[in-house]
C-alpha positions in Angstrom: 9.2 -12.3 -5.0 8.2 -8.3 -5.1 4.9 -7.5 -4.6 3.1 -4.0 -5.5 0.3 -3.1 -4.6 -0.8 -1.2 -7.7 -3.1 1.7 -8.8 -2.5 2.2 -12.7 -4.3 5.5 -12.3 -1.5 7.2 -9.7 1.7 8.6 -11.0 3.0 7.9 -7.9 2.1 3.9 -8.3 3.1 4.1 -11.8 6.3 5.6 -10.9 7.3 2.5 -8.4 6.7 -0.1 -11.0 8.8 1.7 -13.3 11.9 2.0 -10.6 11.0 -1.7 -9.7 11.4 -2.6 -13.0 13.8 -0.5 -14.4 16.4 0.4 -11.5 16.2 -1.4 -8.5 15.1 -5.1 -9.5 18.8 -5.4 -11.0 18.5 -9.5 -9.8 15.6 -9.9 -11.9 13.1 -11.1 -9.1 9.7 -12.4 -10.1 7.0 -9.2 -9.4 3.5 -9.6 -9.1 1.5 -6.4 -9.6 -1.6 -6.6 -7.6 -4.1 -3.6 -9.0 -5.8 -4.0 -5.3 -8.9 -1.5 -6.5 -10.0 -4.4 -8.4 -8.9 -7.2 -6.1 -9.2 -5.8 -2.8 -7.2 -7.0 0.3 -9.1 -8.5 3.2 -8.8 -7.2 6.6 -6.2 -10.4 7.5 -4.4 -9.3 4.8 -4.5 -5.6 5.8 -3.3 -6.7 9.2 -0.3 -8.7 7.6 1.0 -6.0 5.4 0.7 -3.2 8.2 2.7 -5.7 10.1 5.4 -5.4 7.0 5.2 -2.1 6.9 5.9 -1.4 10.7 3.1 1.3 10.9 0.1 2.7 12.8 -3.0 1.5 10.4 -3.6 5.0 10.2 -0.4 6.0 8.1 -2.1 3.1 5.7 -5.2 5.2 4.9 -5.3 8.4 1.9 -6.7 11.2 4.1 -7.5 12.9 1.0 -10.1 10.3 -0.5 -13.8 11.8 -0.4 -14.3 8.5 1.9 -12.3 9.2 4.4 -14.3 12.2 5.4 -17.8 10.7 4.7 -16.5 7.2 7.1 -15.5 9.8 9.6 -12.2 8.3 9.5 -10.6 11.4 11.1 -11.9 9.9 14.6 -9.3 8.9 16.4 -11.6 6.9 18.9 -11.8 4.5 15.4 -10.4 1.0 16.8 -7.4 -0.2 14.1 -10.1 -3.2 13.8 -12.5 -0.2 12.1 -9.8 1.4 10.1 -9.2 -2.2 8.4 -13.1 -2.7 7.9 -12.8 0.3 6.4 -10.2 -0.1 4.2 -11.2 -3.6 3.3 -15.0 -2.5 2.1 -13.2 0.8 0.4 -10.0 0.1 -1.0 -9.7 3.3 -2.6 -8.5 4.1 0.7 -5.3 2.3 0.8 -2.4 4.1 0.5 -0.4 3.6 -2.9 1.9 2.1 -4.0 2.9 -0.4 -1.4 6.2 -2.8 -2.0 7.1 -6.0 -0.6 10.1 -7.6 -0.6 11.5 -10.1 1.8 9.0 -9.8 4.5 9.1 -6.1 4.6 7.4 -3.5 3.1 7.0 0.6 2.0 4.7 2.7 1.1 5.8 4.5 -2.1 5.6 8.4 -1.6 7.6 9.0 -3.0 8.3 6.4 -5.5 12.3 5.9 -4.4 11.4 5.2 -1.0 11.0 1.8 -2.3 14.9 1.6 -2.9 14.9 0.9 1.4 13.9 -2.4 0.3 17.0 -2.9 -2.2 19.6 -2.4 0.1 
């Protein structure tokens, strides 16, 4: 099973379910596209795809959202248990796209960093 975590408003997110679809999903997998602005992951579920991903939290959040500079996000005295609160209650700041396959995961920027996951 694939999993992406899915904006259909970003290029960029767009752009990974295409290659999913289209290049690098040559077995034919099962994908769920998860559009996480309107089904927003919970901070367990935050924890267990950073743990995929095999990255500081902080690599998980879009610097350049308007929210990120209103939470004050730039702090780093933030605890990773307040960068997950925050991501949780504003999922706009979750990076995009985000693929996983077999346990692991990638951020998408750019889109063929997904192909890691393919190899």
């Amino acid at each position: 099973m694939i999993t992406i975590y899915h904006n259909p408003r970003c290029s960029k997110s767009r752009g990974a379910c295409d290659l999913v679809a289209d290049v690098y999903n040559e077995a034919k997998e099962p994908v769920d596209v998860v559009e996480y602005l309107r089904n927003p992951l919970t901070v367990s579920e935050l924890k267990q795809l950073n743990k995929m991903l095999a990255c500081p939290v902080r690599d998980m959040l879009r610097d350049t959202e308007p929210e990120y500079k209103d939470l004050g996000l730039a702090d780093p005295a933030l605890t990773d248990a307040q960068l997950y609160e925050a991501i949780e209650r504003h999922p706009v700041l979750l990076q995009r796209p985000i693929v996983v396959r077999d346990g692991r995961a990638v951020i998408g920027r750019p889109p063929e960093a997904i192909e890691a996951l393919f190899r």
